[in-house]
C-alpha positions as CSV (number, residue, x, y, z in Angstrom):
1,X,21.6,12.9,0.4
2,X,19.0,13.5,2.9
3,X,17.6,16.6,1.5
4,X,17.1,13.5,-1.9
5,X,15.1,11.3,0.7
6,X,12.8,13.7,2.1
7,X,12.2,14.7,-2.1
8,X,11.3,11.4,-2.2
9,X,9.1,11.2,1.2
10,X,7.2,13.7,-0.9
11,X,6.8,12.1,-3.9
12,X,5.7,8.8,-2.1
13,X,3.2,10.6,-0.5
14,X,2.0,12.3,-3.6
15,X,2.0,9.3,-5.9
16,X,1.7,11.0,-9.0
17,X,3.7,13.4,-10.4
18,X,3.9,15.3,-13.5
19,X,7.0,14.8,-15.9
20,X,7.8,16.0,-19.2
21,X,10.6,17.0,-21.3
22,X,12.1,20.0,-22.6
23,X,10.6,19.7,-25.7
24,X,6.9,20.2,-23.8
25,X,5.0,22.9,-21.8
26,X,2.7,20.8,-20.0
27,X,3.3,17.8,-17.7
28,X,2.1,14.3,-18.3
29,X,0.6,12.9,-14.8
30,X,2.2,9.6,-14.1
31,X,2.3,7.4,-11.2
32,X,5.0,6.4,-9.3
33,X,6.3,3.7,-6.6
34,X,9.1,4.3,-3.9
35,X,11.1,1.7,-2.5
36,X,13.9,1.6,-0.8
37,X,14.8,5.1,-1.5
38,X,14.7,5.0,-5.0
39,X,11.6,5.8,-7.0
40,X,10.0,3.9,-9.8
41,X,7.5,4.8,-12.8
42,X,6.5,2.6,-15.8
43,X,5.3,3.7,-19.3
44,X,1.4,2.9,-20.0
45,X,2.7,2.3,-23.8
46,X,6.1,1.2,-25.1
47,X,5.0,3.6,-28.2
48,X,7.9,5.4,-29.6
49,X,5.9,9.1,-29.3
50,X,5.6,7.5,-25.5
51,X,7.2,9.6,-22.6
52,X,9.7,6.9,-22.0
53,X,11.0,7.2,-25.6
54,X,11.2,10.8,-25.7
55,X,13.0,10.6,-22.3
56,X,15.4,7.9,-23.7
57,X,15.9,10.4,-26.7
58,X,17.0,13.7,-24.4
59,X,19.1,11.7,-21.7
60,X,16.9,14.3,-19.5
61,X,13.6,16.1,-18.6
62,X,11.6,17.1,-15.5
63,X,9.3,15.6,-12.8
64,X,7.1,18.0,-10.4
65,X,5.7,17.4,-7.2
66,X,3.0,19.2,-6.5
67,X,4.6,23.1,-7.1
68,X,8.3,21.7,-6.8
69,X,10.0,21.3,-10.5
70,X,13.1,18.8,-10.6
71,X,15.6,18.3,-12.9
């Protein structure tokens, strides 16, 4: 759990992070909020070739962090 909050020290202090999913080579820069612990991100569009859509559809993807890469 701890080494989970000091990830997400790090992506606080970023503020925006990359995702993407498996389906893609490049990273989408997003913008995120953390609160609590827990970190937060809303889609720009709610179009369905959006990242949130394509997330939905795979159940999984990645975010990085400057050079860090999570699952």
């Amino acid at each position: 759990m701890k080494d989970n909050i000091k990830d997400i020290e790090e992506i606080d202090k970023a503020e925006i992070v990359g995702i993407r999913t498996s389906d893609f080579d490049d990273f989408l820069d997003i913008w995120v909020v953390t609160f609590d612990g827990r970190m937060f991100a809303r889609s720009w569009s709610r179009l369905k070739d959006s990242w949130f859509f394509a997330f939905k559809e795979k159940g999984r993807g990645f975010l990085k962090c400057r050079e860090k890469v999570y699952e």
